[in-house]
N, C-alpha and C positions, 0 to 999 in steps of 0.2 A: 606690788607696784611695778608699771614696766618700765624701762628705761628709758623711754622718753617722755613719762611721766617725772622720773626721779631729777633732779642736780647734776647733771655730769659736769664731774671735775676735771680740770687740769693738771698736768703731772707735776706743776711746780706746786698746786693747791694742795695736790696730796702727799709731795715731800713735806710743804709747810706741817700738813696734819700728823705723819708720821714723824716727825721729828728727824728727817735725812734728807738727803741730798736726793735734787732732782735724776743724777746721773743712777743713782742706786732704784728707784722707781723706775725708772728705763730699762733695767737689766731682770726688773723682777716680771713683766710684760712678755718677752720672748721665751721666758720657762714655762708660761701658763700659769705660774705661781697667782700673777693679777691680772687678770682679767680687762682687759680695754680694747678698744676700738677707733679707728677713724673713720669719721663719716666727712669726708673734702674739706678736713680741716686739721685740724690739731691731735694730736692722740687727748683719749677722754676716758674715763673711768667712771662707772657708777658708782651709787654709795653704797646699793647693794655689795658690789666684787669690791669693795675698800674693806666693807665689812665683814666679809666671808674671807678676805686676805689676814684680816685683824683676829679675828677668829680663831685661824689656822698658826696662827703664828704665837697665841698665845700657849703658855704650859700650865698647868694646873699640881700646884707641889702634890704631893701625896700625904704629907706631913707636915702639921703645923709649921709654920716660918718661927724659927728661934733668931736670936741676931747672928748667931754663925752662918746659918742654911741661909738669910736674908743678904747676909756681905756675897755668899758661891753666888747664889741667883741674882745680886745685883751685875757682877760681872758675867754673869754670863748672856745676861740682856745687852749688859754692853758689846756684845758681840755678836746681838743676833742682825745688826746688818751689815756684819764683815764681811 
């Protein structure tokens, strides 16, 4: 799909979706980390580079989740947008 076929979102839409603050979606845009663009308007973000951001940011355990490995990994998602 191309992008201007797809939804492009706004950055407060894709804090809303990500569960963080607008100001942290701003700062992941100039690493390259997310992908956007302005076209004479507003910064925009497709759902494709939402989803290839969503992607990249997830971990995959390597070993079943017990409740102990479940409490590390819970905290340490709490700090994946320190």
């Amino acid at each position: 799909m191309t992008v201007s076929a797809q939804r492009l979102l706004q950055v407060g839409e894709v804090a809303e979706l990500l569960g963080c603050s607008t100001r942290t979606v701003r700062r992941r845009i100039p690493t390259g980390e997310l992908r956007a663009f302005r076209d004479g308007g507003p910064v925009r973000v497709s759902q494709d580079a939402l989803a290839v951001f969503v992607r990249s940011r997830i971990a995959v355990p390597a070993t079943p989740l017990t409740s102990r490995t479940a409490s590390r990994r819970q905290s340490a998602d709490s700090r994946l947008w320190d």
